[in-house]
SELO-300036 format. One record per residue: residue in one letter; x, y, z of N, C-alpha, C, CB in turn. Coordinates in steps of 0.001 Angstrom, whole numbers, plus 500000, padded with zeros to 6 digits. Glycine has a CB too. Example, Ala and Ser with C-alpha at 12.3 -4.5 7.8 and 13.67 -1.06 7.14 Angstrom:
a513190494310507800512300495500507800513200496700507800511308495527509046 s512850497750507080513670498940507140512900500030507870514084499402505725 
//
This chain:
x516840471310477455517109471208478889518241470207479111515826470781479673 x519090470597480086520526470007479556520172468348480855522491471546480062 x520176467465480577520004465641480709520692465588482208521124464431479239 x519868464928483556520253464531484544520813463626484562519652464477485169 x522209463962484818523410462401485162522913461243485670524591462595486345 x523281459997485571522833458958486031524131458790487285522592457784484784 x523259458340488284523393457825489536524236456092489571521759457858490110 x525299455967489988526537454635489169526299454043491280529291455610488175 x525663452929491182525958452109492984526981450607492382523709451279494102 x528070451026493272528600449609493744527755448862494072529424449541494763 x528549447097494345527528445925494130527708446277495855527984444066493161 x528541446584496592528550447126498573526995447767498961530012448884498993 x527420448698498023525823450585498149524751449956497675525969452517496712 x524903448853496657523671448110495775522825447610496653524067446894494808 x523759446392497692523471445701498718523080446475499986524490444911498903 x523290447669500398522676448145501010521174448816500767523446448675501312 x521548449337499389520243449732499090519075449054498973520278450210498200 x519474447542498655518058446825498079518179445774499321518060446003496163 x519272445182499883518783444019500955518932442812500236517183444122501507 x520113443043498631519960441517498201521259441060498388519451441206496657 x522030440278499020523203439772499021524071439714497406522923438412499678 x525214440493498353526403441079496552526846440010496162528094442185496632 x526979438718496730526997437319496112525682437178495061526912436116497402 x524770437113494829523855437182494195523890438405493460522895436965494885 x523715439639493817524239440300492707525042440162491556524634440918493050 x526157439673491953527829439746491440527485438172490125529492439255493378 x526698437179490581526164436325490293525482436773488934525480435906491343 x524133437302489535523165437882488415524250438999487506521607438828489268 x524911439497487889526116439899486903526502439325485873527163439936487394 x527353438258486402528179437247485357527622436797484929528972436370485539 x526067436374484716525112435589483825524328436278482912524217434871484555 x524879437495483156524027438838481973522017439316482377523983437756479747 x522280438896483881520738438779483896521056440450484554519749437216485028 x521846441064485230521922442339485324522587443121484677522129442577486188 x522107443732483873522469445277483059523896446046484291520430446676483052 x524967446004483779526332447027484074527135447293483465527082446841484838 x528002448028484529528981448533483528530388448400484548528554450295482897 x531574448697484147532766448835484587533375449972485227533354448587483750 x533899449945486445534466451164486962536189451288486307534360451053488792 x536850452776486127537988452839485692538911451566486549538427454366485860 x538455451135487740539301449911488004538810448881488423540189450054488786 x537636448510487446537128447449487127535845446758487579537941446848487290 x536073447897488663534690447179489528533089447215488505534361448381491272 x532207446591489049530855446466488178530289447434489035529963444908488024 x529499448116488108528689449211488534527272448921488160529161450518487937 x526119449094489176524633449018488613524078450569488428523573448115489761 x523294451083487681522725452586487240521724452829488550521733452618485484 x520837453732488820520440453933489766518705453281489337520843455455490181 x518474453169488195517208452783487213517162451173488293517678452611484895 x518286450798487720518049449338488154518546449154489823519019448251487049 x518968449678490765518697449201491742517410449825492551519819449196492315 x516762450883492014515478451037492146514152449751491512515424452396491481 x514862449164490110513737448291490185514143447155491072513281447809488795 x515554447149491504515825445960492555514980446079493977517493445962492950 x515113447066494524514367447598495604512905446950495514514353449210495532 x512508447487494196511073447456494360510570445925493971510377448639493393 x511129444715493064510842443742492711511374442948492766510586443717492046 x512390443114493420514191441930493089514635441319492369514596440918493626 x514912440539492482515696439614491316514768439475489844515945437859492013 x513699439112490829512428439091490075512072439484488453511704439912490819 x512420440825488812512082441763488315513353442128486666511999442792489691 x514195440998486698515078440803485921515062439177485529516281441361486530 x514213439104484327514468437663484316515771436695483432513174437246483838 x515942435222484039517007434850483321517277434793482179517244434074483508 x518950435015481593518886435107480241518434433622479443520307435635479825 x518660433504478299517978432461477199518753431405477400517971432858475574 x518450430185477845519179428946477872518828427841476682518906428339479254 x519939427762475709519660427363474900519308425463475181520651427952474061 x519617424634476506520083423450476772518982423587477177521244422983477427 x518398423928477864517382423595479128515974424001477866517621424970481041 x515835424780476895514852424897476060514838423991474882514822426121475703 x515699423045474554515585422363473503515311421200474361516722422380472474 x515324420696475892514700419914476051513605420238476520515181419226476505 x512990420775477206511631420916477316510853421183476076511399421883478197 x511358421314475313510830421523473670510438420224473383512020422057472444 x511862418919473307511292417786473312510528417334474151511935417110473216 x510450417317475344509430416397476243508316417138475894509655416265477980 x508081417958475676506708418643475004506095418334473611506936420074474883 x507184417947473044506554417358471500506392415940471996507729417462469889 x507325415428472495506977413511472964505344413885473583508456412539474795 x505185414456474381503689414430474673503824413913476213502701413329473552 x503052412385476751502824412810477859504158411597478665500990412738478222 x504713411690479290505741410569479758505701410502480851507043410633479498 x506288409184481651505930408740482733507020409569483783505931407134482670 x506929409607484996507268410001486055509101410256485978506644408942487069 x508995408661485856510663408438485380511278409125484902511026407647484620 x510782409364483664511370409994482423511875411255482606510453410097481371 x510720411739483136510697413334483498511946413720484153509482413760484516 x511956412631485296512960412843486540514369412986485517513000411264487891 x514514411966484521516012411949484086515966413124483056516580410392483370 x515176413403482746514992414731481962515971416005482490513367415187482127 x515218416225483850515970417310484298516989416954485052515277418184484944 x517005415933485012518334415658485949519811415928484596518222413500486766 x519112415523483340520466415868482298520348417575482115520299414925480433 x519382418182482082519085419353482317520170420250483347517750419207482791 x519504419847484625520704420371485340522254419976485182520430420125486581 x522603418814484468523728418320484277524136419454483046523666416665483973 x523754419666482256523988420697481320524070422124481937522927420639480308 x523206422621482753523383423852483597524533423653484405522184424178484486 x524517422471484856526279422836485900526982422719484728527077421476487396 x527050422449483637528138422522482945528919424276482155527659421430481900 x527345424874481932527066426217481508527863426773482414525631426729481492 x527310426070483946527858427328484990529521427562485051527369426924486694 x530106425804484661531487426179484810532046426859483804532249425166485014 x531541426680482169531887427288481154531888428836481983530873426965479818 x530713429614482139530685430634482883531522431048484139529649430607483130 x532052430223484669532661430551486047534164430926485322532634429071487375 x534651430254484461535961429853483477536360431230482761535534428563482161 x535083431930482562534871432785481133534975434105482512532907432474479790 x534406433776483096534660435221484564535728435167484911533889435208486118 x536700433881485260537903434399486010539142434633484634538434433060487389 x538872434362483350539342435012482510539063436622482306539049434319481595 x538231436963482429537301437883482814538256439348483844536033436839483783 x538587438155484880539031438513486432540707438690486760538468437189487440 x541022437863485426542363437934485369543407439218484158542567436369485031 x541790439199482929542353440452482346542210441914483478541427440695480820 x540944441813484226540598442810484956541756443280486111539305442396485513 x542980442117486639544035442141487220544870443104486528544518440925487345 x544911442384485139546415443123484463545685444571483880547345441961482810 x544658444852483827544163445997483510544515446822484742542716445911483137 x544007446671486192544299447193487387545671447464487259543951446367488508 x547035446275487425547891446558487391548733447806485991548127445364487645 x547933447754485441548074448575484024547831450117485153546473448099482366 x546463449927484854545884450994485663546743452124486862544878450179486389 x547692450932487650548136450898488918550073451658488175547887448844489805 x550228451248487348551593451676486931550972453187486182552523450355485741 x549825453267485356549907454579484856549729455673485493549245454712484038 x548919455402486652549006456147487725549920456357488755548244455937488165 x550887455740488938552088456162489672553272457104488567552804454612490317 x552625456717487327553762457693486668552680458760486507554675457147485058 x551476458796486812550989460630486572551159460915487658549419461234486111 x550954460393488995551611460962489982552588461637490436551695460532490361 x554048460892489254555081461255489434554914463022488433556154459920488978 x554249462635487219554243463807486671553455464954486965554099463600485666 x552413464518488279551943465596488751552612466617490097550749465104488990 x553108465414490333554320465963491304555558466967491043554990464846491684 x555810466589489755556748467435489049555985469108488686557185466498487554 x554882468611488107553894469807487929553704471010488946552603469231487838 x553732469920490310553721470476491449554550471393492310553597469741491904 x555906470512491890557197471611492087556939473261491405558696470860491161 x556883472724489748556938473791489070556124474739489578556718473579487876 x554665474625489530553657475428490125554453475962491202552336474687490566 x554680475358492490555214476056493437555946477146492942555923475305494200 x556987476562492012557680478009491903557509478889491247558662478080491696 x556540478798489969555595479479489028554982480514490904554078477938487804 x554703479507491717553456481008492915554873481638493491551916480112494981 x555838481291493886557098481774494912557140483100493973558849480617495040 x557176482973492542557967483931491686556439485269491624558609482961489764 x554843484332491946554208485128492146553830486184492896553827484776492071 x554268485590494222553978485782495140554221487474495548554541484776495754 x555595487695495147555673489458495144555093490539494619556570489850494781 x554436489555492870553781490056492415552129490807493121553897489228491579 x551775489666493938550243489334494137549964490281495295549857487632494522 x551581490684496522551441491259497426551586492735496744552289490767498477 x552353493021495921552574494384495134551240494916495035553256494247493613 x550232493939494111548714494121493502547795494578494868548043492442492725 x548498493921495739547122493729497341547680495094497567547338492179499161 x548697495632497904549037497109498385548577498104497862550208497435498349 x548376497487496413547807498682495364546218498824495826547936498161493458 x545966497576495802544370497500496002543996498282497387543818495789496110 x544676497563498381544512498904500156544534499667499623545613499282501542 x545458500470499091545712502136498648544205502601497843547334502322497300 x543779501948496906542683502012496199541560502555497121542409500703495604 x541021501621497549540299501241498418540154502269499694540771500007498687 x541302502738500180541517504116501144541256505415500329543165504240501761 x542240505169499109541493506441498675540156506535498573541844506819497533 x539331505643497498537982505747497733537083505818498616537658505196497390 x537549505192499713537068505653501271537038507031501362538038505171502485 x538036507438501387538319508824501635537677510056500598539842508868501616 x537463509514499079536994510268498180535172510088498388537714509783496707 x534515509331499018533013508507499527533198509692501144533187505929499889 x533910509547502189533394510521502959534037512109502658533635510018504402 x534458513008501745534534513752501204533291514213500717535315513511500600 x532656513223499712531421513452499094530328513523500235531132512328498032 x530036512886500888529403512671501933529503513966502584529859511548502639 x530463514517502800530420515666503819530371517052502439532168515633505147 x530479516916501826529791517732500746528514517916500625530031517341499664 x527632516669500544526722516280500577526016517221501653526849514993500672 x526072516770502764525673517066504008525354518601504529526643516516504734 x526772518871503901526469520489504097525565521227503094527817521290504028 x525443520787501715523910521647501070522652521166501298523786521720499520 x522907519891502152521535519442502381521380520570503873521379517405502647 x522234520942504757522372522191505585521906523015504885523610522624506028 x522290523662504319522548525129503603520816525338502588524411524973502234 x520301524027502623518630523885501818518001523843502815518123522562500834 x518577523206504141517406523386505429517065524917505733518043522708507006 x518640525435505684518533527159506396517539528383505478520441527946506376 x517191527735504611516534528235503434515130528657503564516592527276502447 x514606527362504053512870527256504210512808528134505221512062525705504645 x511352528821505123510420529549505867510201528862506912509268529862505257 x510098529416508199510045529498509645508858528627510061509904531003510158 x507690529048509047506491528115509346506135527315507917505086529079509922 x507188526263507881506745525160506668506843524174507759507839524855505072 x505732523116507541505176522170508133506282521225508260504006521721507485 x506493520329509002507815519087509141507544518308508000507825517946510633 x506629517994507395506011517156506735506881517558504953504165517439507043 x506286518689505148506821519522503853508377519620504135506071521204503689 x508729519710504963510713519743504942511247518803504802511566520115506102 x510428518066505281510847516342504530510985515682503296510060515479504792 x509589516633502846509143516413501095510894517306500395506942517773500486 x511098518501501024512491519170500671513684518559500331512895519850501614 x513652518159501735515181517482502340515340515994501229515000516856504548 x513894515271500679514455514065499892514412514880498367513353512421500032 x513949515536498078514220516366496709515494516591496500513607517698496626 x516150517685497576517656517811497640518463516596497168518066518095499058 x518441515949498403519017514281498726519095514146497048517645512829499786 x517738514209496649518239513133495044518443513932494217517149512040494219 x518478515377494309519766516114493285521234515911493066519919517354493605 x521565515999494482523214516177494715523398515330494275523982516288495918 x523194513675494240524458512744493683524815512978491958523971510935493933 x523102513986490937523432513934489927524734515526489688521972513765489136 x525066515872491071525604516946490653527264516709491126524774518236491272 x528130517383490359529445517247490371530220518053491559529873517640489056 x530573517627492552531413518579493507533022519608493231531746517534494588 x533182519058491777533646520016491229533204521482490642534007519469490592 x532181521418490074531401522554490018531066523883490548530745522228490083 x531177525082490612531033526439490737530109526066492308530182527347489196 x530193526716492812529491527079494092528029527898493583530601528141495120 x528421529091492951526996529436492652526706529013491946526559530395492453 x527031527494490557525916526660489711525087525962491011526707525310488478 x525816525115492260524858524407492783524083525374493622525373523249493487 x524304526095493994523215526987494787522482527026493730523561528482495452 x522599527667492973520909527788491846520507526849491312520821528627490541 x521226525547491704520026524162491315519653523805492576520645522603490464 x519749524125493656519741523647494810518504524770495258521287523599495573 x518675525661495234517743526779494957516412526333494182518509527863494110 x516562525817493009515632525857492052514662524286492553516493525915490364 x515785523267493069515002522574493872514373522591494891515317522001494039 x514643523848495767513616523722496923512410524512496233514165524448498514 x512552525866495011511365526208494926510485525318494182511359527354494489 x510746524208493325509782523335493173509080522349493863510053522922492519 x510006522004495272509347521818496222508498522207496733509704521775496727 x508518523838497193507529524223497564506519524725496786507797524838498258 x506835524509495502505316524950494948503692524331495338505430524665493458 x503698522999496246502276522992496527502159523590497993501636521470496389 x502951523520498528503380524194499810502453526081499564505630524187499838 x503677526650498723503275528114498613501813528055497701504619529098497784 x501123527366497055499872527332496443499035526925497598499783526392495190 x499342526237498321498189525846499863497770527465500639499392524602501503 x499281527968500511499244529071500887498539530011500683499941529347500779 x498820530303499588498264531680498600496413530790498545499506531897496295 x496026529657498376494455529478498453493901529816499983494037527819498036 x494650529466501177494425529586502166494241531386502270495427528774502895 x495395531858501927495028533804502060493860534117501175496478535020501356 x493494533760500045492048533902499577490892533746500176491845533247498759 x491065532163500914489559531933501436489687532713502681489039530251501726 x491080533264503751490737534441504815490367535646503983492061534854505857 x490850536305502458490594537382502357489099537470501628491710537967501769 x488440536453502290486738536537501556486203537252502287485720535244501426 x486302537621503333485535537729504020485703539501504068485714536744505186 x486844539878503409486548541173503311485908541891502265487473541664503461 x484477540598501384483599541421500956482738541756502042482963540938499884 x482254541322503533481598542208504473481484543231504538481815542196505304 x480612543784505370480152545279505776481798545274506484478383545553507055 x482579546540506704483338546729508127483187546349509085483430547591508568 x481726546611509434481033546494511076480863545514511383479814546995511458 x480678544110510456480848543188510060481639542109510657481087543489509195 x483124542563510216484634541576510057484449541516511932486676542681509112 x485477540594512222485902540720513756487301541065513479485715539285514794 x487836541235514594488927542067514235489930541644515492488483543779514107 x489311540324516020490224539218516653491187538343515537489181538115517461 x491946537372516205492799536478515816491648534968515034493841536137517369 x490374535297515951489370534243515781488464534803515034488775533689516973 x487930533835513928487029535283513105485615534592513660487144535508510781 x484841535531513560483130535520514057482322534847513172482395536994514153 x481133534582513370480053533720512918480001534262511430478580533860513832 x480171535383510970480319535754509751481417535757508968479978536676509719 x482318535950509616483791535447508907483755534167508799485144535745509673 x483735533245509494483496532036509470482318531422508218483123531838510879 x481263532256508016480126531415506821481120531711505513478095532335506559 x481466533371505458482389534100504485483773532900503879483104535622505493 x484360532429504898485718531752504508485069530668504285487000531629505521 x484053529736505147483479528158504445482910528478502970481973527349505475 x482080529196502506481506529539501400482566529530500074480879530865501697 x483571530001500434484918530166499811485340528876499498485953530865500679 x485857528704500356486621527137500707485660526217499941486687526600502607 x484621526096500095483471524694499378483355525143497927481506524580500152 x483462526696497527483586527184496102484573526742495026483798528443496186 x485987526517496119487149526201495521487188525246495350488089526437495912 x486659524335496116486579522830496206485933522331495041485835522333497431 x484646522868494307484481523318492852484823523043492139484623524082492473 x486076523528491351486810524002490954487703523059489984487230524573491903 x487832521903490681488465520756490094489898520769490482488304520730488588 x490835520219489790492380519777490406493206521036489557493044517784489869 x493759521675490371494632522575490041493998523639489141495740521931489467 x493184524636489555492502525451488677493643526935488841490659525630489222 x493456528131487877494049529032488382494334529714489298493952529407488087 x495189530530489957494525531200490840493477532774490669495589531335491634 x493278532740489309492218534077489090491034533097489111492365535203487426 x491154532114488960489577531692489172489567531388490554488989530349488270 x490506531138491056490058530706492761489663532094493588491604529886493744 x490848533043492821489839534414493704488793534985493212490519535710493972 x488071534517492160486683535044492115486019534428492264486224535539491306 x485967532627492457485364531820493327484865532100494353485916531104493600 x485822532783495448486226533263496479485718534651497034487409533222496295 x485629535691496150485149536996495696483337536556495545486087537538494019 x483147536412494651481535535498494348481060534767495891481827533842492909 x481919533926496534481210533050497649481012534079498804482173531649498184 x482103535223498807481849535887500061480983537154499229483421536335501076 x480692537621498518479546538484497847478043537632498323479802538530495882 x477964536253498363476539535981498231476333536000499981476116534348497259 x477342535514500868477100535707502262477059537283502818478203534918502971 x477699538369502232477377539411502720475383539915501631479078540502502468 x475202539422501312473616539162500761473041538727501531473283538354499715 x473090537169502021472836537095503502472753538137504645473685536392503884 x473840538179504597473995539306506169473115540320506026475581540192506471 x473288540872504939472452541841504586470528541831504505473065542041503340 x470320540508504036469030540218504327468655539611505733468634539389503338 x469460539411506353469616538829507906469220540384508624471570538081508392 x469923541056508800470192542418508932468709543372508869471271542779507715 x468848543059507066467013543901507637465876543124507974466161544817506390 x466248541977508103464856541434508608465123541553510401464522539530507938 x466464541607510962466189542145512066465962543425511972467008541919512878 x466338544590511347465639546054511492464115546042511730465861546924510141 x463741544996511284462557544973510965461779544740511829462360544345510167 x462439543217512286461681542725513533461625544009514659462537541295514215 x462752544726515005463069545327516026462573546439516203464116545396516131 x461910547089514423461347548215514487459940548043514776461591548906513386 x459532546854514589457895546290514927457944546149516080457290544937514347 x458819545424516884458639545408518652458589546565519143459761544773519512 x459652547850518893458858548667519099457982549523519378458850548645519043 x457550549439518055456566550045517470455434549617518643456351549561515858 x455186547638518607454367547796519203454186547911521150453859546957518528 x455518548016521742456225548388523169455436549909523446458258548547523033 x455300550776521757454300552034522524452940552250522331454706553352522195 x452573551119522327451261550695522141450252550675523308451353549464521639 x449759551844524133448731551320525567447752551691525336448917551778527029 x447383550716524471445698550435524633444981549061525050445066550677523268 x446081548631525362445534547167526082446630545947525751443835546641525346 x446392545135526392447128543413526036446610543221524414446239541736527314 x445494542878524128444435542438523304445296543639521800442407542880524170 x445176545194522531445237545999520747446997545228520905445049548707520501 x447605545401521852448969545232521363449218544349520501449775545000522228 x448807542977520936449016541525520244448351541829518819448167540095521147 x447372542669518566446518542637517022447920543765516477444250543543516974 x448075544925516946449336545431516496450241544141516104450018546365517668 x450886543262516821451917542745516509451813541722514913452264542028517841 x450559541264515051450107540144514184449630541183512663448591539106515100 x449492542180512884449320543074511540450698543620511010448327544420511835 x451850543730511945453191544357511562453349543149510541454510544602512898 x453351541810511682453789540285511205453553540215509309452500538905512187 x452482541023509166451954540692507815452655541148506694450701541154507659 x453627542412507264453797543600506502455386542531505911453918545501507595 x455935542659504656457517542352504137458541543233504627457682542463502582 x459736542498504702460546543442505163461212544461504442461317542909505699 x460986545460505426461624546742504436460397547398504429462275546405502716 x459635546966504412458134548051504355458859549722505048456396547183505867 x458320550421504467458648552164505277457905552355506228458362553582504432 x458480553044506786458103553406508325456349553958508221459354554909509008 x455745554863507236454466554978507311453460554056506868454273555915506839 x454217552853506405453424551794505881453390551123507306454077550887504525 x453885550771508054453906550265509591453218551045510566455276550183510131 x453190552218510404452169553388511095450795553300510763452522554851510677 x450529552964509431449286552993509026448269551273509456449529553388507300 x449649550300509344449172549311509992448492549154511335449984548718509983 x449926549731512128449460550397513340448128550670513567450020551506513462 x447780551591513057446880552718513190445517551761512999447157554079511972 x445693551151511713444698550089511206444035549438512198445297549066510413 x445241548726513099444966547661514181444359548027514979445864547112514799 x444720549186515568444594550388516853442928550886516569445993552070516606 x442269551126515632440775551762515441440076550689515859440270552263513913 x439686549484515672438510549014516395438895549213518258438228547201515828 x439931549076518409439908549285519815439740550789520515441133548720520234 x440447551185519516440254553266520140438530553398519658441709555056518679 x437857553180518763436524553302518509435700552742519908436196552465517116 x436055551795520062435019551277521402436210552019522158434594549194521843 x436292552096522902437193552931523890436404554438523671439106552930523394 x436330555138522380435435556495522396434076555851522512435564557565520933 x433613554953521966431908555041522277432183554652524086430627553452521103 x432955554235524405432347554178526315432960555207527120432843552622527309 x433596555806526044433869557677526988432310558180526660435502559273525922 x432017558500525490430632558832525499429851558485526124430145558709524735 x429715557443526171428136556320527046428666556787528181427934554114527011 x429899557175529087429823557782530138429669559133530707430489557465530432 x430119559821529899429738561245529778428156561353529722430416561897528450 x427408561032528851426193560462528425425545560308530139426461558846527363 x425690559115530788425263558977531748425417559983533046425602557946531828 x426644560670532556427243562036533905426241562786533737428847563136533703 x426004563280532493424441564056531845423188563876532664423928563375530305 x423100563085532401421658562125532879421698562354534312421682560242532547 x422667561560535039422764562340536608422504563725537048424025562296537065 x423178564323536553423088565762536908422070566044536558423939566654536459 x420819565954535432419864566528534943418783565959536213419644566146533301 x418871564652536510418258563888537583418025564615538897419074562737537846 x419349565141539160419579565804540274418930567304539933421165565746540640 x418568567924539244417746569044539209416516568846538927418133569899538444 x415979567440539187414798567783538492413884566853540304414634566864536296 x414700566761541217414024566664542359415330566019543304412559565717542170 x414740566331545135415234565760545659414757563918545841415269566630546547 x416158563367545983416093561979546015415789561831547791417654561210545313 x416382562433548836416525562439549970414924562505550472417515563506550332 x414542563637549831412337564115550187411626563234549671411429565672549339 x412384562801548300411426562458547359410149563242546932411057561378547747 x410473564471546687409962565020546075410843566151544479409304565510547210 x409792565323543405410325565591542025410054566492541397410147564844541258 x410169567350540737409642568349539941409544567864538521410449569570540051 x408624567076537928408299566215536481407743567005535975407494564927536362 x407106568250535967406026569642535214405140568831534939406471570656533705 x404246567885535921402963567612535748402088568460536317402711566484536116 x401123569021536044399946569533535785398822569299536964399569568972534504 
//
């Protein structure tokens, strides 16, 4: 990972940054207690390391370098042991007498320091007025190095407009190439393909033509252009052709059957769902010989239906009926009805007669015994009536 540059503050930017006066800086400089370096004209530079630890600790945070004067006496008054007040005092008083002396050695050694740093500047200050001069010269030349370019560069730019127009011009060319077989693929499709599906078309097209060359034969791109819409519509015309199957189920029905409206009837309708839920079956993309005998099979088992629908109304209808000519009472009718009820459908017509008939004898039996018992009693009257008047009361009994 390629190394983040270090960050170089003047002792000015230093002093702003940290809040420590550039006298003190410049100070802690010349005494080696701050780490720098030199600018190409001389100035002292601090890294960005250290006026961050200035910020954060100050001066502090850099302690003074090694004083060899001031440690060889506290070395001695430390081996002497313990000394009186006095002593001490003249101690550091030669102490500091030795530090101001350091400082001037140091102040001496800086403006030597300050005075090579002059003739370096002035060094500095002459080599740079002669690169000036030689950049100036550079400068001419260049100029006329671009003057001599310059016809060149406008020659190149004219070429480039021209470029640039043509290709404009060769981009709406194509474009209107374009445009018109994406025309000429619209005029193509069938009258009733869904918007949805002309859309699915129109981006099929779209991403043929750019692989195709407008140089090319007129009838090569029609027959790829061609060949792309019929792969387009292949789920299109397969929706199709399943859709005419599940309507043509329904012509396993009776004739009498089909409706023969635009709307198909309660039986066309079971006929085409039966179909349709068969195919559904079927799994993803099955043939179409299996979808029409899917289809064939689903509307075969609903005309089975119909058909058992069918005679069980014959059935019902031939028992109502049957029992509508029934007058022998409320009572025989209802036993008629509940004995048909018993019979399966399809029973033959003399198997329903005999039921009939079945039901019908306890009631026609009593019905003849009370024709008799009345006849019976008509008997009896009339014999009554010859055998005396009721009006005289007198009987003729052949008593004796």
């Amino acid at each position: 990972m390629q190394k983040k540059p270090t960050v170089w503050y003047t002792l000015g930017e230093a002093e702003k940054a940290t809040g420590i006066q550039r006298t003190r800086l410049d100070h802690a400089c010349r005494v080696s207690r701050l780490p720098y370096r030199r600018s190409e004209t001389g100035a002292r530079l601090l890294s960005h390391d250290v006026v961050e630890k200035l910020r954060k600790d100050g001066l502090r945070g850099f302690p003074r370098p090694y004083d060899p004067i001031a440690s060889s006496v506290e070395h001695d008054a430390s081996s002497s042991g313990a000394t009186s007040g006095v002593g001490l005092t003249a101690q550091r008083e030669r102490v500091e007498q030795k530090r101001g002396e350091l400082e001037v050695m140091r102040v001496n050694r800086d403006l030597r320091q300050l005075r090579e740093q002059e003739r370096q500047e002035k060094a500095e200050r002459r080599a740079a007025a002669a690169a000036e001069q030689q950049a100036r010269a550079e400068e001419r030349a260049q100029a006329k190095r671009r003057s001599q370019q310059l016809g060149l560069e406008e020659a190149r730019q004219a070429e480039a407009c021209e470029q640039a127009a043509r290709e404009t011009e060769a981009r709406h060319r194509r474009q209107q190439w374009e445009t018109s077989w994406l025309d000429y693929a619209l005029k193509l499709l069938p009258s009733d393909l869904p918007h949805s599906v002309e859309l699915d078309v129109h981006q099929v097209v779209a991403d043929l033509l750019p692989k195709l060359g407008a140089q090319q034969s007129e009838q090569l791109t029609k027959r790829l252009v061609q060949a792309a819409i019929d792969k387009a519509l292949q789920p299109w015309h397969r929706r199709k052709e399943i859709e005419k199957v599940i309507e043509q189920a329904r012509n396993q029905l009776p004739l009498h059957v089909r409706g023969w409206s635009s709307i198909p009837n309660e039986w066309d309708a079971r006929a085409m769902g039966a179909a349709a839920d068969a195919i559904a079956q079927l799994g993803e993309d099955p043939p179409l010989a299996n979808i029409r005998a899917a289809a064939v099979e689903a509307g075969n088992k609903v005309r089975a239906e119909y058909e058992a629908w069918k005679a069980g109304e014959d059935h019902r209808q031939a028992c109502e009926q049957m029992v509508q000519w029934v007058f022998d009472g409320d009572e025989a009718r209802e036993s008629v009805r509940l004995a048909l009820a018993k019979l399966s459908v399809g029973a033959t017509r003399a198997k329903m007669e005999n039921a009939r008939e079945a039901a019908l004898a306890p009631f026609r039996a009593a019905k003849k015994a009370a024709t008799d018992a009345d006849r019976y009693l008509q008997h009896v009257s009339e014999y009554i009536e010859v055998l005396g008047n009721e009006e005289t009361g007198e009987w003729e009994l052949g008593v004796v």
